[in-house]
N, C-alpha and C positions, 0 to 999 in steps of 0.2 A: 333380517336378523331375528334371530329366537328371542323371545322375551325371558328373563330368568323366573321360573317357577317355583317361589320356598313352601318348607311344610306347613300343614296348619299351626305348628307351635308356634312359628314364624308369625304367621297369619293375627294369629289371639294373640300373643304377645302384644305384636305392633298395636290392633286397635283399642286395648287395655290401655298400650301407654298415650296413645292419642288422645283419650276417652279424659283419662288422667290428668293429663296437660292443658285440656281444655277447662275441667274443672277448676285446677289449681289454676289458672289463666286467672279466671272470673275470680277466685278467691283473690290474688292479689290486685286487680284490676277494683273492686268496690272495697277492699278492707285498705288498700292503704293507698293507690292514686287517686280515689275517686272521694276518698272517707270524708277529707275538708270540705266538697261540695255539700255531701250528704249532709252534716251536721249542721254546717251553714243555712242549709235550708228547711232543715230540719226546725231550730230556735228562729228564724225566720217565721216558718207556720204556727208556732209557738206563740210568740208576740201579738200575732193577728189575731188569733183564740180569743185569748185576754182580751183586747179590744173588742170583740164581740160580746164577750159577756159582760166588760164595763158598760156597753151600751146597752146590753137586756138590764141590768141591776137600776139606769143611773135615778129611777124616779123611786126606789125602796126606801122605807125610813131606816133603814141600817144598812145604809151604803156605804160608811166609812167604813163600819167594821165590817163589811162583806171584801171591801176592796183590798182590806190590809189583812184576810184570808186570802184573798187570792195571789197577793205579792208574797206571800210566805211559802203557798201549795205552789208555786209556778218559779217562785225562785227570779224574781223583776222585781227591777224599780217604777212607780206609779207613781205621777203627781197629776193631780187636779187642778185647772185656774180657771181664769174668764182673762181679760185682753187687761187688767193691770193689775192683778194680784194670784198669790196661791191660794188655793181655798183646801187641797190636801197632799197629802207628801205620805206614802207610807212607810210604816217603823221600819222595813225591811231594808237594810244597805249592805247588800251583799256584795261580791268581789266583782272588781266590773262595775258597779251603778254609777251615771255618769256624776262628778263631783265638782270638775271646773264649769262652776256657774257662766264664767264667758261666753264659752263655747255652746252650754245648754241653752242660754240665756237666747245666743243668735238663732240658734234653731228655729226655737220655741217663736220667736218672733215673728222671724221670717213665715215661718208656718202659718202664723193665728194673720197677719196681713197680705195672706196667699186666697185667702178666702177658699181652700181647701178642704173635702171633706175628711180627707185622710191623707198619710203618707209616711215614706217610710225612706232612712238613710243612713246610713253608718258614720260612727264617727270614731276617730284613732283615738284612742283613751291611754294618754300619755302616762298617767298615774300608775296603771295597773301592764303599762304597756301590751297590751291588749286591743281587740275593736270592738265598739261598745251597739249594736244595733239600734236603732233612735225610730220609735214610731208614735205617730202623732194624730188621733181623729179627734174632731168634731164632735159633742156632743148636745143638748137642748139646750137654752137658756143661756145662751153666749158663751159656754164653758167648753175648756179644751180635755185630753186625755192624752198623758204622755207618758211610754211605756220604753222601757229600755232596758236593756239586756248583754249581757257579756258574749264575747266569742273569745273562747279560752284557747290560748296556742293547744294546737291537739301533736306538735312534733313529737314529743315524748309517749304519746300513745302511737300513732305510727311505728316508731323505734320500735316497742312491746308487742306490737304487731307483726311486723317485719319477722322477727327471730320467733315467735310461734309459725308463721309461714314456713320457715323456714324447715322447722322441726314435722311440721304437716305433711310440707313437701316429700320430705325423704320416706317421711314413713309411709305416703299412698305411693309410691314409687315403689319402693318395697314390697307393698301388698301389690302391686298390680304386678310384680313378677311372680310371686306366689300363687295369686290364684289364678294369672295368665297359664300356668305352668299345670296347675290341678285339673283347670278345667279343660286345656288341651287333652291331658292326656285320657281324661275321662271321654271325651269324644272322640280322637283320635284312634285309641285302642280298638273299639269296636268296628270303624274307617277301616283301620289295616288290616281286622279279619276278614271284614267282607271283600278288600282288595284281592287278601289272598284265593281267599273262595272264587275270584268271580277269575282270577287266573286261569283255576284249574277249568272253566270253563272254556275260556279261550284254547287249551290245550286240547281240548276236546272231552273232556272228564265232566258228564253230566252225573254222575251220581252222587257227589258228595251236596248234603243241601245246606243252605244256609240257614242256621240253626240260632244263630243271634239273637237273644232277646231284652235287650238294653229297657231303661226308663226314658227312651228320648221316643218319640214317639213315629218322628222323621225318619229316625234308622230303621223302625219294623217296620215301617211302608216302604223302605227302599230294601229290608231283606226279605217280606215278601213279592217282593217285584222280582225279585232276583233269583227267587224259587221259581215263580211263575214264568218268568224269560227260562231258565234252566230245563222244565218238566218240556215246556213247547218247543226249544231245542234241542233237547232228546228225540223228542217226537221227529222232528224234521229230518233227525239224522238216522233215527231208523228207520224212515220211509227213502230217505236217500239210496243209503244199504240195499235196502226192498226193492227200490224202482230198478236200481245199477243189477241187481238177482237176476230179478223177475225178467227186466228190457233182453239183457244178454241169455235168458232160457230162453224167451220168444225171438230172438235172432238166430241162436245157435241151430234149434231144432230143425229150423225152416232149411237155413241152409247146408246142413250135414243130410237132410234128406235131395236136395237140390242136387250135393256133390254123390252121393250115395245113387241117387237115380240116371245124372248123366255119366257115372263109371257104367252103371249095367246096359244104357245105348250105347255104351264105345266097346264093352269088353262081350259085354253076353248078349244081348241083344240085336247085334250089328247086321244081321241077316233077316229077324220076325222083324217087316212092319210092323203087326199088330201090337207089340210086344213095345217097341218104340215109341208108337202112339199113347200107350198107356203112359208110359215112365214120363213123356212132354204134357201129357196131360196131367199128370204129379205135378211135374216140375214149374207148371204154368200157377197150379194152385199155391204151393209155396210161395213165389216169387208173385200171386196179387196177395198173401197174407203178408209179406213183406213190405207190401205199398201201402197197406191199411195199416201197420202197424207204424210205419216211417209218416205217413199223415196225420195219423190221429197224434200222435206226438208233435207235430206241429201245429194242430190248429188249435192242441192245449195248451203250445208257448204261447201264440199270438195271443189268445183269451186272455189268459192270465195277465200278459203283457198290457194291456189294455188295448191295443192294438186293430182289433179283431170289433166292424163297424158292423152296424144292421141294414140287412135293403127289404125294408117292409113293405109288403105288398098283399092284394088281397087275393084271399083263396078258398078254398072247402075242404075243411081238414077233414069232412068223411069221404070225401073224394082221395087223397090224400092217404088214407090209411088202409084205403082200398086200394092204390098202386102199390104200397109198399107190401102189403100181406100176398099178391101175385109173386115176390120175389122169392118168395120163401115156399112154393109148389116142391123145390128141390127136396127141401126137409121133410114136405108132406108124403110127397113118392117113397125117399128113398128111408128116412128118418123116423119115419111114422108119427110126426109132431101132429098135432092140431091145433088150429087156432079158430079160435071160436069171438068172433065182433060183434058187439053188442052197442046200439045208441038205440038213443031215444028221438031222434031227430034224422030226417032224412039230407037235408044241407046243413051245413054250419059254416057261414062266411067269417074268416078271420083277419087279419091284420097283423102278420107277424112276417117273419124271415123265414121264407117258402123252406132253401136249402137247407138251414139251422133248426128248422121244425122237425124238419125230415130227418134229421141225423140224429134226433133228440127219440123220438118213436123205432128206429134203428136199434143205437142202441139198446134200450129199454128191451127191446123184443129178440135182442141176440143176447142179455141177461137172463131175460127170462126164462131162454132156451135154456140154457149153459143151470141152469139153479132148478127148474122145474121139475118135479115129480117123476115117477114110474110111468103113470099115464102120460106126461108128454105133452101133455097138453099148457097151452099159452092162451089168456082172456084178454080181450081188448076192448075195454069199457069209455064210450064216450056219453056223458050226462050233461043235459044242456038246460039253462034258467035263461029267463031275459038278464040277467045280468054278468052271471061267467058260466063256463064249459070247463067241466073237470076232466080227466084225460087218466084212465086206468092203465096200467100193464101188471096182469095178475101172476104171481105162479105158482105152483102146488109143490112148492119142496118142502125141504128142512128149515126154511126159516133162519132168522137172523140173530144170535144172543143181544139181549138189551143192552148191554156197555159195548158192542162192536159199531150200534148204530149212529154215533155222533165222528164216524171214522169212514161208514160206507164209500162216501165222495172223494175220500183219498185216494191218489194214484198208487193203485196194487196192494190198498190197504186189505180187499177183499181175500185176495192169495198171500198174506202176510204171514199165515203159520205154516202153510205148507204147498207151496206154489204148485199147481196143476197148468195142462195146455187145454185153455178155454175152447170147446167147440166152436166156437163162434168169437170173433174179438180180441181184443188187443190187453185188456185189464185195464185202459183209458178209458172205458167208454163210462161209466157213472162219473168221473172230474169232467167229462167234456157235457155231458150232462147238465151239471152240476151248473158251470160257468156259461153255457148259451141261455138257461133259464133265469139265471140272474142278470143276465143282459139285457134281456127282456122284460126283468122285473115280473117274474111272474112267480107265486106261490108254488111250491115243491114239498114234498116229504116220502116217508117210507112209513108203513103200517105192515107190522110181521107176527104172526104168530109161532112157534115153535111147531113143528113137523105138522103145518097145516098153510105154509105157503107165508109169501110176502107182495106186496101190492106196494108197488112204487106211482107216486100220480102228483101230477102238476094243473095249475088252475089258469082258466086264460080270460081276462076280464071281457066282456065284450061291450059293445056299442049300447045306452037303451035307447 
């Protein structure tokens, strides 16, 4: 079952009045159930005070008239004795001081033959119908100290309490819909732009940007994220475009020359051998640039995929790069390329994925065909330290504009303005590139200059 989803006004509302409720909770929970304890204990700690300071005073030469300040500023009654007479009483008899001698009388008694240093007990004070707090210490010289105090009914302040609550209550109620309401919609508004912005996105409409710029500080970090998702799915979706172009010119060509050369062995050719063997020998090239371009496409899903594992093993990449530069005699013959190899070292034992190495130097060197100069020529720079081996592929073209270079490694990003049929190559091979050297965690980059060539080179750590 779907859970019910309300709006944010919904949202802030609710926790306003939650917020509210709880406050006002506490307000009537200590201002009017809890009030009688408070006060109770309040004139309780009250009483104790006083006893302590009749106990700092009791050796002063003006201790009567210290203690009949103190019953006056504290609002108690005080009397002084020892175990069979008063020795003081202060002037202060205010409402509440206990008056039925009986009752004090037993107290008091019971107290001073408890041999107690202090204590403390209420007594119901029938006169004032009230409870009278009764506290009684100890002090030098066989003299007692007895301090008592009113507890005034507080129901009629309660009452007074109650109906301000009341009046409290409704008005944060009040205010918490008001500003539930303000502050909703102060944050909501800008919510519902970016919702709508972030629509047109789903639609597929990258070009409207989200322009938002609130005082909250969480919404420009979520409307710059959402520029930033926006610019990089544009990107993806004209490389989409691109790749969908480019795949279908590199299909189309291959096979309208396929159909184009097996019509002329069936219609014109049917009689020259010779003539035959040429057109199957077209038709042979088409259909293995058709298996290079249906593979390399696949071993960029796997990569990408994570899919695509290493089987490291050791070898001699200038061995290595000397098998693969034999393959390319064709271009030399017929082509006129040159490749010109350059180390510094006669072996270089590595530890990489023999296959994956090889496809990486491949590449690179059917780039550098496809992009190299008038001269034609191709350099193959390997530089070796006790520590890593850098790995050249140089070439003498045109070069690469500086804002195209954070894009080279995209698939078909290179034929992105105006798709050409690569001599060599599928338009994968820089992404495939790109994803076997970061499999192997190895250092890569491009250094180009304008119409003096670009130098692609990856670094391969070695053993010390």
């Amino acid at each position: 079952m779907l859970k019910k989803k309300n709006s944010l006004n919904l949202h802030i509302l609710k926790y306003f009045l939650i917020f509210s409720i709880l406050i006002l909770s506490f307000l009537w929970a200590f201002q009017v159930i809890f009030l009688g304890s408070f006060y109770k204990k309040e004139k309780t700690n009250e009483i104790k005070n006083v006893a302590k300071k009749i106990v700092n005073i009791q050796n002063t030469d003006n201790f009567n008239e210290l203690i009949n300040d103190l019953s006056f500023d504290k609002e108690v009654c005080i009397e002084i004795t020892d175990r069979n007479s008063l020795i003081y009483e202060s002037t202060f008899f205010g409402k509440g001081c206990m008056r039925d001698e009986r009752d004090k009388l037993l107290y008091k008694n019971e107290f001073i033959n408890s041999n107690l240093d202090e204590e403390s007990f209420e007594i119901d004070n029938n006169h004032f119908d009230s409870t009278t707090l009764f506290y009684a210490i100890k002090l030098k010289n066989d003299r007692y100290a007895f301090i008592n105090t009113s507890i005034n009914p507080i129901d009629s302040t309660t009452k007074i309490l109650q109906k301000q609550l009341i009046i409290v209550t409704l008005i944060v109620l009040i205010l918490s819909f008001i500003l539930s309401y303000f502050i909703s919609k102060h944050l909501s508004l800008p919510i519902i732009k970016l919702n709508k912005q972030a629509k047109n996105i789903a639609e597929g409409d990258f070009n409207h940007e989200f322009d938002d710029q609130s005082n909250i500080l969480e919404l420009n970090e979520l409307s710059d994220t959402l520029n930033y998702a926006r610019l990089e799915l544009g990107k993806t979706e004209d490389l989409r475009r691109d790749l969908m172009a480019n795949v279908s010119h590199d299909l189309k060509t291959p096979l309208t020359m396929i159909k184009a050369y097996a019509e002329m062995i069936q219609d014109l050719h049917a009689d020259n051998y010779e003539k035959q063997k040429e057109d199957i020998n077209i038709i042979t090239s088409e259909v293995d640039r058709l298996s290079i371009l249906v593979q390399d496409i696949l071993d960029l899903s796997k990569m990408q995929s994570n899919i695509d594992t290493l089987n490291q093993t050791e070898f001699d990449l200038i061995s290595l790069c000397e098998e693969i530069l034999k393959k390319y005699k064709l271009y030399q013959e017929v082509e006129n390329y040159k490749f010109v190899f350059k180390h510094n070292i006669d072996k270089l034992t590595i530890k990489a994925d023999k296959k994956k190495i090889e496809q990486v130097i491949y590449n690179l060197i059917n780039n550098a065909i496809n992009y190299t100069g008038d001269n034609n020529t191709v350099y193959i720079d390997i530089f070796s330290t006790p520590i890593s081996a850098t790995i050249k592929i140089i070439d003498t073209g045109k070069g690469i504009k500086e804002s195209d270079i954070p894009y080279i490694w995209d698939k078909y990003y290179k034929n992105k303005k105006k798709h050409k049929r690569n001599l060599i190559g599928t338009g994968l091979g820089l992404s495939i590139v790109k994803n076997i050297l970061e499999l192997h965690n190895y250092k890569y980059g491009v250094e180009t200059k304008i119409n003096k060539g670009t130098t692609f080179y990856f670094e391969i750590p070695l053993k010390k």
